[in-house]
C-alpha positions in Angstrom: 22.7 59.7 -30.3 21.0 62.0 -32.4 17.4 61.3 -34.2 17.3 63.0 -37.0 14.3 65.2 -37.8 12.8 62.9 -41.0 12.2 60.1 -38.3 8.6 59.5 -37.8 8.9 55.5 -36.3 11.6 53.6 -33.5 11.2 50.5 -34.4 11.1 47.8 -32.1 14.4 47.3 -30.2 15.9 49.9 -32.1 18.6 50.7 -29.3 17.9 47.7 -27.5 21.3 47.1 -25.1 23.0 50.2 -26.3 24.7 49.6 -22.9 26.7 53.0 -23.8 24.0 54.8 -24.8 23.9 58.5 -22.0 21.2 60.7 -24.3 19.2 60.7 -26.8 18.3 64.0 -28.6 15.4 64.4 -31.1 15.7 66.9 -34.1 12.6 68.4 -35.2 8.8 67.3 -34.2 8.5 64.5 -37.0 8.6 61.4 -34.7 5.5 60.3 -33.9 6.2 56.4 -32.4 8.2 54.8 -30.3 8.0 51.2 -30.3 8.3 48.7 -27.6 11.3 47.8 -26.5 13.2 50.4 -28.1 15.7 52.0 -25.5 15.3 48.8 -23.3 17.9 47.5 -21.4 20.2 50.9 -22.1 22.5 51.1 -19.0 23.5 54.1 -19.2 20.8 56.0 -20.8 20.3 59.5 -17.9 17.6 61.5 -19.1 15.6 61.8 -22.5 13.3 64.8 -23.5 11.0 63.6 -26.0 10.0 65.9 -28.6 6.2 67.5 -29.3 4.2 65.6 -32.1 5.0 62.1 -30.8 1.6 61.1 -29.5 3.0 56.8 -28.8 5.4 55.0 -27.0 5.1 51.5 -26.8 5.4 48.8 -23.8 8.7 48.4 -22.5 10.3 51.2 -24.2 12.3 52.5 -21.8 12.1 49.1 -19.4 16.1 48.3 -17.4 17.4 51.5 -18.0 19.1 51.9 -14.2 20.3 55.5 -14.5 17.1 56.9 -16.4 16.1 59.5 -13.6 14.3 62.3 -15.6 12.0 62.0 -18.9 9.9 64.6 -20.5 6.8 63.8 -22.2 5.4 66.0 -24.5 1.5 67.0 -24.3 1.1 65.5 -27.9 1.3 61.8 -26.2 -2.3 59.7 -26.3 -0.3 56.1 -25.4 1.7 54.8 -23.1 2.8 51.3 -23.2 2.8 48.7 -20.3 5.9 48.2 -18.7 7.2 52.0 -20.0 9.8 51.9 -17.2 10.0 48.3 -15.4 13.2 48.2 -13.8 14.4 51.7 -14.7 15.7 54.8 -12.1 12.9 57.0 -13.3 12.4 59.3 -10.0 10.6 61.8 -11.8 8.2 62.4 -15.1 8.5 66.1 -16.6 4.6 66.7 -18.5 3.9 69.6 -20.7 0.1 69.0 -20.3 -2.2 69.2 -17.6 -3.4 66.4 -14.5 -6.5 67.0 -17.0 -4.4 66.3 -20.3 -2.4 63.3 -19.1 -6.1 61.7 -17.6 -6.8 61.8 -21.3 -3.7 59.5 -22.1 -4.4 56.0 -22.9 -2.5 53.7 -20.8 -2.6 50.8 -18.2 0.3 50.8 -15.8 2.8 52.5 -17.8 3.5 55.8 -15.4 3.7 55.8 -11.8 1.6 59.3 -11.1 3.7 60.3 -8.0 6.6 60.9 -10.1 4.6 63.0 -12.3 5.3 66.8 -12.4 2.5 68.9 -14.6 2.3 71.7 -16.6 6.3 71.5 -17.2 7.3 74.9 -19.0 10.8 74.5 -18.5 13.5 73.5 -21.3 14.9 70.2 -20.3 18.4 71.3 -19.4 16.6 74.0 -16.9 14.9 71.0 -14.8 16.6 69.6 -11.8 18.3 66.3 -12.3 
């Protein structure tokens, strides 16, 4: 799926049980919220590199998505919701800012900080799966 670039807002379940659903690419840095819910439940959802400008992603977003291994989070993100990935693969949690930045970042429970990598300069297709 492609987001086009005049998207600012995923609404609320959105993509909810897009069981097809592999990748989700965003065009241009207009999106600035993710809602809850929004790429729950996506089976087959692998690995999605969000883009810079989006600064909210709300509880449960990417909750029972089994093969989501990799996500990159831009440094423009100041929430995380609860719940971001309950039940999901997630092994690791690509960060463009700082340990500093992400401190900064309000959120309760949404990020497990051992699969966080910092300072991520790399384009997404260059990180290892």
């Amino acid at each position: 799926v492609v987001i086009p670039a005049s998207c600012e807002v995923i609404g609320f379940g959105a993509f909810q049980y897009c069981k097809a659903l592999r990748r989700v690419r965003f065009e241009g840095n207009s999106l600035r919220k993710i809602d809850g819910s929004a790429f729950s439940i996506c089976e087959a959802l692998e690995a999605v590199e969000l883009p810079e400008g989006i600064t909210e992603i709300g509880e449960d977003a990417f909750s029972c998505c089994p093969k989501l291994r990799r996500i990159l989070l831009p440094k423009s993100i100041r929430v995380l919701g609860n719940g971001l990935f309950t039940c999901s693969g997630v092994e690791r949690i690509y960060y463009r800012g700082s340990k500093a930045d992400f401190a900064a970042i309000e959120q309760e429970y949404a990020v497990d900080p051992a699969k966080l990598v910092y300072d991520c300069t790399q384009g997404f297709d260059e990180l290892p799966d």
